[in-house]
C-alpha positions in Angstrom: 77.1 56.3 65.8 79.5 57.3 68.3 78.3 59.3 71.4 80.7 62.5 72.1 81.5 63.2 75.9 79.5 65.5 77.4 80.2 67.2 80.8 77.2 67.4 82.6 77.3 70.4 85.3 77.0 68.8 89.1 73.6 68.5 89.9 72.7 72.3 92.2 73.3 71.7 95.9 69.7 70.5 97.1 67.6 72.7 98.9 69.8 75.7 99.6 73.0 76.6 97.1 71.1 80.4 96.4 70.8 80.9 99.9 74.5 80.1 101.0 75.6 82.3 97.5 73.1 84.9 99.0 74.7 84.9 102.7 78.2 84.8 101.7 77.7 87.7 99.1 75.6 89.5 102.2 78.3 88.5 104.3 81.5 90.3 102.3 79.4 93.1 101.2 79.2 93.9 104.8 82.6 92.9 105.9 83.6 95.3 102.7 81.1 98.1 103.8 82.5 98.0 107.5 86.6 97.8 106.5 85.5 100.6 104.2 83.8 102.9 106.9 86.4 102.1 109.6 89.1 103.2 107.2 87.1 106.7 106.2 86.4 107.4 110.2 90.1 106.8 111.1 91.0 108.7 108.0 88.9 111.9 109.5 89.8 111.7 113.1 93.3 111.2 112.3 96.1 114.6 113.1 96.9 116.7 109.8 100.5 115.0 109.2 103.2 117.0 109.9 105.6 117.8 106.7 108.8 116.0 107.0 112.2 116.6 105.5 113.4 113.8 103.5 117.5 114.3 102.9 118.9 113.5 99.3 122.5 112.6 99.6 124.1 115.7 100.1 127.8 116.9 98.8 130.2 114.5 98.6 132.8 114.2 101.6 136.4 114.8 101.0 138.2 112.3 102.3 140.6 114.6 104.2 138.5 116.6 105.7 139.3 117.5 109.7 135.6 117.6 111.0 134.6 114.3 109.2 138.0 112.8 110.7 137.5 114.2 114.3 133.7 112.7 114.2 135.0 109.3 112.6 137.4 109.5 115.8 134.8 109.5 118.4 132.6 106.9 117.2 130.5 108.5 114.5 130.1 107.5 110.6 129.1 110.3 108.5 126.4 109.5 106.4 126.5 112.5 104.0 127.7 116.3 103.1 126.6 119.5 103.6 122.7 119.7 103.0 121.2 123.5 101.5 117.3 123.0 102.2 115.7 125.7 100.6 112.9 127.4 102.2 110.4 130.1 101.0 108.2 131.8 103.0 105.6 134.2 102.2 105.0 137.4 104.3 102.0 139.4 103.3 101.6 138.2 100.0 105.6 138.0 99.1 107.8 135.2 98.4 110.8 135.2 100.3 113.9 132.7 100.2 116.1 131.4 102.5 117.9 127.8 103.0 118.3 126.0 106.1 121.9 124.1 106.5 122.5 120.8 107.6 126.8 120.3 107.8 126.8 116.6 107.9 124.2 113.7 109.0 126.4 110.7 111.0 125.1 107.6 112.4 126.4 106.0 116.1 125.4 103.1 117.6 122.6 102.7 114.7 120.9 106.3 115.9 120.9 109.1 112.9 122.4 112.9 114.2 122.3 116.2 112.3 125.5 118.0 112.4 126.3 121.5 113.0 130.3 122.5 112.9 129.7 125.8 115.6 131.5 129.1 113.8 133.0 132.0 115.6 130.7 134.4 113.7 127.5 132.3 114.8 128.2 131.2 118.5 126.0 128.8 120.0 123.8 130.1 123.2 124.1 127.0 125.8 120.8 127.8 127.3 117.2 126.4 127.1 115.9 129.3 124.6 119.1 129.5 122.6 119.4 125.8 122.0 115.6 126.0 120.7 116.1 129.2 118.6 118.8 127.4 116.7 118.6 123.4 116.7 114.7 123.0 117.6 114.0 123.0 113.5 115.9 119.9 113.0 114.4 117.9 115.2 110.8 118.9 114.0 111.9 118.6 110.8 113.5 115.3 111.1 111.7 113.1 113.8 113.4 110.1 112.8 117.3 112.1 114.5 118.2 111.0 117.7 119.4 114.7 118.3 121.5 117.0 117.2 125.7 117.1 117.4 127.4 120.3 117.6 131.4 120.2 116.9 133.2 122.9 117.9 136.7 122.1 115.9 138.4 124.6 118.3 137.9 123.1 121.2 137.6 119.6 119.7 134.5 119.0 121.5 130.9 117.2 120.2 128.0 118.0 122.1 124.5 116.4 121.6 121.3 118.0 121.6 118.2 116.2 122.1 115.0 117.8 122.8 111.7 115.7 124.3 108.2 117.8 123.5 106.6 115.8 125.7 108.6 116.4 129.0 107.1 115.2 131.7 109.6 115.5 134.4 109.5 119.3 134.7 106.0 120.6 136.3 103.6 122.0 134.3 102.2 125.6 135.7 98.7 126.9 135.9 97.4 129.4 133.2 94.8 131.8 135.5 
């Protein structure tokens, strides 16, 4: 009679193969237990994120058109169109609706801009306050810009905006 081949197990590790199961399975339990509680207490102590605008790809450029020319002229490559973000916002209970305009996003040097086109029915206040009352949104809204270019086609000017929330140049005064 023929004998069939049989695979025998390996003999169990003499003296010890439960215990060095039983510390390893300790040992990931814990190192699964800590990883978990570290990510939970950094998940709590963490800021509330911010909301963030993320751009589709706008309306589609004409390829003759004099503000996208004049910024390809200085140095800038525009990215994308006009941008309508709508907006609602509720006061006392009641939906109300607005949209927030971006004219054109352009990329220099590999930093991103927002683009505002400055209109004589709208002019731009060139002070501290007025710069924040108008541009300040996009820079919150977008962390990722390097600032903010405003063209002003009439006097074939671009200037940039860039705001720093953390200045620490300027001295900070006492509250009483």
């Amino acid at each position: 009679m023929r004998q069939k081949n049989r695979i025998h197990p390996s003999p169990p590790l003499a003296g010890g193969g439960k215990i060095v199961d039983l510390f390893v399975m300790v040992a990931a339990a814990l190192l699964i237990f800590y990883w978990g509680y570290r990510a939970f207490y950094n998940w709590l102590h963490q800021p509330r994120g911010m909301k963030r605008l993320v751009l589709g790809r706008g309306e589609l450029l004409e390829p003759d058109d004099a503000h996208v020319l004049f910024l390809e002229s200085r140095g800038y490559e525009v990215l994308s169109g006009k941008h309508k973000v709508p907006i609602a916002v509720e006061l006392d209970g009641q939906e109300l609706y607005s949209r927030l305009y971006i004219d054109y996003v352009a990329e220099c040097d590999g930093l991103m801009y927002a683009v505002k086109i400055s209109r004589e029915r709208q002019p731009m206040d060139w002070t501290g306050s007025g710069l924040r009352d108008r541009l300040l949104v996009f820079s919150l809204l977008m962390p990722e810009l390097e600032g903010i270019l405003v063209v002003d086609p009439a006097e074939r000017s671009i200037r940039t905006v860039k705001f720093d929330l953390e200045d620490t140049k300027r001295p900070r005064t006492r509250e009483a």
